[in-house]
N, CA, C and O atoms as a GROMACS GRO file, in nm:
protein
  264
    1UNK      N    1   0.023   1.742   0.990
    1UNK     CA    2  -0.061   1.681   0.888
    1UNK      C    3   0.028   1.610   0.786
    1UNK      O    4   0.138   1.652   0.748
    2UNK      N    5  -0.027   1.506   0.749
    2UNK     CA    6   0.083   1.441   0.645
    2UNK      C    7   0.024   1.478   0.514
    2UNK      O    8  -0.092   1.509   0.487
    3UNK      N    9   0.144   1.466   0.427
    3UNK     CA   10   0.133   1.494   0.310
    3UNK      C   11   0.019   1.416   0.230
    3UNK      O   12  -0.004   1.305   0.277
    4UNK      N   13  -0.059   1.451   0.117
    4UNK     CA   14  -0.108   1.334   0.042
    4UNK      C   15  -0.043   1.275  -0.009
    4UNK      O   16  -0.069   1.155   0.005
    5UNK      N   17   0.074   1.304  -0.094
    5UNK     CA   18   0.174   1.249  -0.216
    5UNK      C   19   0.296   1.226  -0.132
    5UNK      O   20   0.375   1.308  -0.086
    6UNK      N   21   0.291   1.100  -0.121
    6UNK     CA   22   0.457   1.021  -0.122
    6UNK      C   23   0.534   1.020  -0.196
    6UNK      O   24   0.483   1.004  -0.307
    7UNK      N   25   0.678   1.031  -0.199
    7UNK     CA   26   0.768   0.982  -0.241
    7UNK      C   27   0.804   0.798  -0.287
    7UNK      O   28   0.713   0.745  -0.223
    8UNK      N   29   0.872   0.696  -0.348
    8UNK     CA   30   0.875   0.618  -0.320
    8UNK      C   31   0.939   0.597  -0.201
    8UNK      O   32   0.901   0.492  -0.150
    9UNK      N   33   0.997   0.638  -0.156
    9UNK     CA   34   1.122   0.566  -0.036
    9UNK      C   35   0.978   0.584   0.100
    9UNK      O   36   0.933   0.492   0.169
   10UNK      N   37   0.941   0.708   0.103
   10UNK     CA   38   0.792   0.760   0.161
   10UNK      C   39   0.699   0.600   0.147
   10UNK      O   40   0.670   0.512   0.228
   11UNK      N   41   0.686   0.612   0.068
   11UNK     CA   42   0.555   0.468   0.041
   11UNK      C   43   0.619   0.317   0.054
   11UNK      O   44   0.557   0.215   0.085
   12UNK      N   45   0.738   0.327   0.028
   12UNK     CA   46   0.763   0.166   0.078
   12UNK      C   47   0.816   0.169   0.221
   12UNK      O   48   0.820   0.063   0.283
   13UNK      N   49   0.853   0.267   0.272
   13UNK     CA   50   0.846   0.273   0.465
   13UNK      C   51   0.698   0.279   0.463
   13UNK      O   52   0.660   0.184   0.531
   14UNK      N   53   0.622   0.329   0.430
   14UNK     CA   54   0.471   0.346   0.465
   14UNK      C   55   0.403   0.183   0.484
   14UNK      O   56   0.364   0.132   0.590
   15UNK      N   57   0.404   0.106   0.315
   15UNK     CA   58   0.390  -0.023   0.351
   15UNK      C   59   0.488  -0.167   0.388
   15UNK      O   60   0.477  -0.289   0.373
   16UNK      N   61   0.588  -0.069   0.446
   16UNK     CA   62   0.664  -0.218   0.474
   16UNK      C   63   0.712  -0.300   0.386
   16UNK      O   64   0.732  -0.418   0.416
   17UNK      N   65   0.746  -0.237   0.232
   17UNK     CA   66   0.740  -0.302   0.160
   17UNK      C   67   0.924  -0.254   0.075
   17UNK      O   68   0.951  -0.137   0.099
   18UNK      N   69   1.016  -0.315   0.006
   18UNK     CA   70   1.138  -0.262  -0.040
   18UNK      C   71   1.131  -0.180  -0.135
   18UNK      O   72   1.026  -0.211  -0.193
   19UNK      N   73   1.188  -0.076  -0.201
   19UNK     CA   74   1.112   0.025  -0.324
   19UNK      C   75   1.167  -0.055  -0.430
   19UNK      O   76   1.166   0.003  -0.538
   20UNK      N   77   1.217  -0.176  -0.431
   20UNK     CA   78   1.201  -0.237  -0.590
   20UNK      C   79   1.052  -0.295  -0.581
   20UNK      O   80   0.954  -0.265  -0.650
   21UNK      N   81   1.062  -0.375  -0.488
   21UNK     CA   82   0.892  -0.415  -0.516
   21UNK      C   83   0.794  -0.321  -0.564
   21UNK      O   84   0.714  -0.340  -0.655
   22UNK      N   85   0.811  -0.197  -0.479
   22UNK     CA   86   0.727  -0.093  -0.491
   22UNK      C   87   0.712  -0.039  -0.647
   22UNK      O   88   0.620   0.026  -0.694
   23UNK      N   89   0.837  -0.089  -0.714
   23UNK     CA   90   0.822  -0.013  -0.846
   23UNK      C   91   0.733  -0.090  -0.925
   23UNK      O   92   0.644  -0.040  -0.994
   24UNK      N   93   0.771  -0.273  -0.911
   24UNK     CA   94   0.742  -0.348  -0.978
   24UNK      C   95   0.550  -0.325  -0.974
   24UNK      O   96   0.473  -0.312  -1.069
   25UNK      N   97   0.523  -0.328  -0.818
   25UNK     CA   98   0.384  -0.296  -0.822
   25UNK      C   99   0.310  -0.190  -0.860
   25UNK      O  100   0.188  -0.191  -0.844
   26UNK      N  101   0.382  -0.071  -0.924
   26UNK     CA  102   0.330   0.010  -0.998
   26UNK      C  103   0.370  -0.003  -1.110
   26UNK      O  104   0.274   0.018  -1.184
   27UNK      N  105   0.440  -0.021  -1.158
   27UNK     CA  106   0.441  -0.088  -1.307
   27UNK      C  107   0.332  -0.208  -1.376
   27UNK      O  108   0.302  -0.206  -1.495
   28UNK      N  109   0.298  -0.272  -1.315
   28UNK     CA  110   0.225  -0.362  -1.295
   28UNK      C  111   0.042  -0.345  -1.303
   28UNK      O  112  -0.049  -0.414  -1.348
   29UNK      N  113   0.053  -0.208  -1.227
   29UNK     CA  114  -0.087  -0.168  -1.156
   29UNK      C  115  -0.146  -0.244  -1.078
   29UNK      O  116  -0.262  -0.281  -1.096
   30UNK      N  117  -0.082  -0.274  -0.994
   30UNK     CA  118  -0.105  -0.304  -0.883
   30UNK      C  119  -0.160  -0.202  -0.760
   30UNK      O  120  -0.270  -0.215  -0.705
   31UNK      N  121  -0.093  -0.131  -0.739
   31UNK     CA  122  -0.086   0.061  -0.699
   31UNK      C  123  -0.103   0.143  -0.774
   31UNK      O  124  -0.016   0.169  -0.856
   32UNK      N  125  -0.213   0.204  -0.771
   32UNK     CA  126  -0.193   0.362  -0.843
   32UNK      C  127  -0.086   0.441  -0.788
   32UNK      O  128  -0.064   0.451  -0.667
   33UNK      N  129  -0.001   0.512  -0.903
   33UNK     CA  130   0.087   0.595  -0.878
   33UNK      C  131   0.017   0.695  -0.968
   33UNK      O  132  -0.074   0.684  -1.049
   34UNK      N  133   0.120   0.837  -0.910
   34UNK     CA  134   0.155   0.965  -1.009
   34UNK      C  135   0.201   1.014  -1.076
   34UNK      O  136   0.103   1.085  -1.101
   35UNK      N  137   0.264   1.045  -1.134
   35UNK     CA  138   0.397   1.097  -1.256
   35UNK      C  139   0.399   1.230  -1.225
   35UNK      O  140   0.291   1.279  -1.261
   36UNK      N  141   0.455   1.295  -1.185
   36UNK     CA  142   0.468   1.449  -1.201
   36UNK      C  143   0.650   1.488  -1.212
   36UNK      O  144   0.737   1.479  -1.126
   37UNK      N  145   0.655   1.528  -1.346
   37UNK     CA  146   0.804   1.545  -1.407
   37UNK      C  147   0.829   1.445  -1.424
   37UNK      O  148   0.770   1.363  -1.495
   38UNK      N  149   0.968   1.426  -1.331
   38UNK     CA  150   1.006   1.276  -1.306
   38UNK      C  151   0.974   1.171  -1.237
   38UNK      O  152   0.997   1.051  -1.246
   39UNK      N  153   0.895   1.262  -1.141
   39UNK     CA  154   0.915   1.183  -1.022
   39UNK      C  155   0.767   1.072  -1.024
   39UNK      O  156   0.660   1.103  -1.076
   40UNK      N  157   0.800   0.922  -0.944
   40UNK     CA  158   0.663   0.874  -0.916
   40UNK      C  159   0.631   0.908  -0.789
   40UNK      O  160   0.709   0.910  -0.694
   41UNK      N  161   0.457   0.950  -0.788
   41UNK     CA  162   0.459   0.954  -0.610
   41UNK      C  163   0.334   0.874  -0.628
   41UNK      O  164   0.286   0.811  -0.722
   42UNK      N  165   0.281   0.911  -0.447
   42UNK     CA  166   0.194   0.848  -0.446
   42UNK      C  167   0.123   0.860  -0.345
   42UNK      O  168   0.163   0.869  -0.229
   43UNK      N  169  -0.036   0.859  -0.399
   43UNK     CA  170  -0.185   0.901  -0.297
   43UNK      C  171  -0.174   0.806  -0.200
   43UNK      O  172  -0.185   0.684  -0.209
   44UNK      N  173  -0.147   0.893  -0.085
   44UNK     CA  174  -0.187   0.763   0.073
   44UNK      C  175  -0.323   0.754   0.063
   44UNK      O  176  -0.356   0.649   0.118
   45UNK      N  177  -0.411   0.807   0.023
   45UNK     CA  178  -0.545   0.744   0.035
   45UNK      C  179  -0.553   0.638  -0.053
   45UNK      O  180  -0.634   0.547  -0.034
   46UNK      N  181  -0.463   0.641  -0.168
   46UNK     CA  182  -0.488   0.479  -0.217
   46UNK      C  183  -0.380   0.413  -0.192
   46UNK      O  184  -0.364   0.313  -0.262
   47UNK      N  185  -0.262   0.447  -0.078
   47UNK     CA  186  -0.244   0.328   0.033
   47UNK      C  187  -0.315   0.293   0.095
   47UNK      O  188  -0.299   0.172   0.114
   48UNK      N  189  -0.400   0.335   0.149
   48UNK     CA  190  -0.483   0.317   0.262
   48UNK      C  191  -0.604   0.178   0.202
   48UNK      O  192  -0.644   0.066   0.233
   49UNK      N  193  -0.614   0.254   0.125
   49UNK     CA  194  -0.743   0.149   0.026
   49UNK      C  195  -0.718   0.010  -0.016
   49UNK      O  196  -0.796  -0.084  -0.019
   50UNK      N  197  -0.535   0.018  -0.063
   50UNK     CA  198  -0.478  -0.080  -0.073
   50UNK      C  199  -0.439  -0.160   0.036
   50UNK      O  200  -0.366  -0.254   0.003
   51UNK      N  201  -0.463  -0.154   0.148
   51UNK     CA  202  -0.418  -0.225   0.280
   51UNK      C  203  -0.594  -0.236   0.353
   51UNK      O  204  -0.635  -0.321   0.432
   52UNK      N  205  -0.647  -0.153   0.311
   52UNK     CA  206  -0.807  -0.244   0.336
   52UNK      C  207  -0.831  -0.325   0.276
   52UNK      O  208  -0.891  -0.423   0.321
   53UNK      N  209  -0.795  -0.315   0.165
   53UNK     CA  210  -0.866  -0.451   0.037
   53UNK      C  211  -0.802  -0.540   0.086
   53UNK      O  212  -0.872  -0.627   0.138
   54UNK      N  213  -0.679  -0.558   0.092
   54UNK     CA  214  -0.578  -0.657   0.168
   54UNK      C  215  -0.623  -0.738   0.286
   54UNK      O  216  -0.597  -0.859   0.294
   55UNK      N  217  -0.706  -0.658   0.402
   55UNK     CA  218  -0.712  -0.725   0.489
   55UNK      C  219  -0.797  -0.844   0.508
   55UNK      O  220  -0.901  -0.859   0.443
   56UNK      N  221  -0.764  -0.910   0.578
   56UNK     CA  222  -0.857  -1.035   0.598
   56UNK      C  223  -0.954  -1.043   0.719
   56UNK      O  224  -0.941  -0.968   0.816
   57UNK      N  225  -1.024  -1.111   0.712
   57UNK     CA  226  -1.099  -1.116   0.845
   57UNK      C  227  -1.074  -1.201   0.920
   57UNK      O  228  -1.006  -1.291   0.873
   58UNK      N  229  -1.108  -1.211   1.037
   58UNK     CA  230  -1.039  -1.309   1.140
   58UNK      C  231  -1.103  -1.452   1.126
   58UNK      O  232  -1.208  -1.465   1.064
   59UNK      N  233  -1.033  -1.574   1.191
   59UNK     CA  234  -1.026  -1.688   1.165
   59UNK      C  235  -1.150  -1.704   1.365
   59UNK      O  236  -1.138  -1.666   1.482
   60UNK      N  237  -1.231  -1.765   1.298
   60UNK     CA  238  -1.336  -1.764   1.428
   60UNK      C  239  -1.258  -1.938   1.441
   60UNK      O  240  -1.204  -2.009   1.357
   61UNK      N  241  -1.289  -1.955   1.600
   61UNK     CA  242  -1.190  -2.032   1.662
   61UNK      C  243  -1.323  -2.102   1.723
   61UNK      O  244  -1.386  -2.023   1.793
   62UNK      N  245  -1.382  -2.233   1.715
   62UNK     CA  246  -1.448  -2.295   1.798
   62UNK      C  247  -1.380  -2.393   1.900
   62UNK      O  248  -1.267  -2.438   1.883
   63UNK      N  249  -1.474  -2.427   2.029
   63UNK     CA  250  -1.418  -2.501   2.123
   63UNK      C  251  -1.470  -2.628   2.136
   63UNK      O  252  -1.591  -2.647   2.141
   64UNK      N  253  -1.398  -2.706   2.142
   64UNK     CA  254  -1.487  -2.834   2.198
   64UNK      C  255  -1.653  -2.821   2.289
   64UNK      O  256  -1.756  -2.886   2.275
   65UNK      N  257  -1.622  -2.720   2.371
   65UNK     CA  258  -1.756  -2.696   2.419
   65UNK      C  259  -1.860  -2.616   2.375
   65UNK      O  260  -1.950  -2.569   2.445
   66UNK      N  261  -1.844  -2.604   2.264
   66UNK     CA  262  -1.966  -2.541   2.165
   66UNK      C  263  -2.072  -2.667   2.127
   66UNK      O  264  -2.170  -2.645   2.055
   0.00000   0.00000   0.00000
């Protein structure tokens, strides 16, 4: 079972993304993050949310023979 709370290094392998960006986009609020002590982490369910909102829908392709 995976964890809920990421690490950063955790969440920017998660989205493919470098952990400076990653900071900038929680600084930002872009991403909800956590604070606990020091550390930032972070809810994969609002990775998850954040890579749905993201997605796009597909590009419908007509043919000459339509």
């Amino acid at each position: 079972m995976m964890e809920r709370l990421l690490s950063a290094e955790e969440t920017a392998r998660y989205l493919g993304i470098k952990k400076g960006t990653l900071y900038v986009w929680a600084r930002s609020g872009k991403i909800p993050s956590v604070k606990i002590g020091t550390r930032l982490l972070f809810d994969v369910r609002d990775l998850d949310e954040l890579i749905e909102r993201q997605k796009r829908a597909p590009l419908s392709h007509t043919t000459d023979d339509d």
